[in-house]
N, C-alpha and C positions, 0 to 999 in steps of 0.2 A: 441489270437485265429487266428486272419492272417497269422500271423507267422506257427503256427500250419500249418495248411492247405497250407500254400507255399510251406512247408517242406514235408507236404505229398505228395505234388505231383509234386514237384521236383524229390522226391524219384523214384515214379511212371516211371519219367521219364526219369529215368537211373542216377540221380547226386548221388554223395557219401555225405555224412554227413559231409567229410569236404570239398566239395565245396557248401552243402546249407550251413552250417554253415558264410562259408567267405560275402555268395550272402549276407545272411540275417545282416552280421556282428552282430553273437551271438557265446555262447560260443558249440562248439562239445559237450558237454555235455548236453548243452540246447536241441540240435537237437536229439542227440540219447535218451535221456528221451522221447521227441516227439513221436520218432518213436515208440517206443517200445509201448510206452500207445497207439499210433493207430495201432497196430496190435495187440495189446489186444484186443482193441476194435471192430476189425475187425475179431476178431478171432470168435465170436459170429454172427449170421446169420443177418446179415444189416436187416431192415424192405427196402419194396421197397419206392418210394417218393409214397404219397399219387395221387389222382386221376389226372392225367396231369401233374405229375410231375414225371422227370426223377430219377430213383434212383441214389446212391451212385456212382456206377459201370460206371454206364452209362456217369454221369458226368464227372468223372475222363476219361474214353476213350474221350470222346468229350474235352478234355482240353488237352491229349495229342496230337489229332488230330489238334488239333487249332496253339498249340505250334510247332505244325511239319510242318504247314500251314504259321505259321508267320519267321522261320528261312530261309522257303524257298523264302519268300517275301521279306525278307532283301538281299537276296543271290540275289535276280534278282535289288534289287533296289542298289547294290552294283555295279554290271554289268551296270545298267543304266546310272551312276553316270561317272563309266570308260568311256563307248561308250559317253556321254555326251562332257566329259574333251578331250578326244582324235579326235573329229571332229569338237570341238571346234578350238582349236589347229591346227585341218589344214586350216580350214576358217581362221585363223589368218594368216597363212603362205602365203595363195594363196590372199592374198591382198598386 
């Protein structure tokens, strides 16, 4: 079921079948069976999440959100890592 729901919203997230296929290392076949049975299932009117609790939809935007959130944090903590190593490097020099 993890798997499931990776794939869905891997999906969601723009990846193709066979780069969730590779992430999850299963077979393309596995993933597109996935898919399909959740857009069956999606095809059908979601119930919303019960009282304080987010639905379906809502979920899935708050996970792409979060994911667009965490590749930008790597992106700055990559840069951090550079500026780090590279003034590191002149303190070394200037002694």
């Amino acid at each position: 079921q993890t798997f499931h729901t990776s794939a869905e919203l891997d999906q969601a997230l723009g990846m193709t079948i066979a780069d969730i296929a590779r992430k999850l290392n299963v077979t393309y076949e596995s993933v597109r069976t996935w898919v399909r049975k959740a857009k069956a299932t999606n095809a059908a009117p979601a119930p919303e999440g019960g009282e304080g609790e987010p639905s379906r939809a809502e979920l899935i935007t708050a996970n792409a959100d979060l994911a667009k959130r965490l590749r930008e944090a790597e992106k700055v903590i990559e840069v951090l890592k550079a500026s780090t190593a590279f003034f590191a490097s002149e303190i070394r020099r200037s002694w």
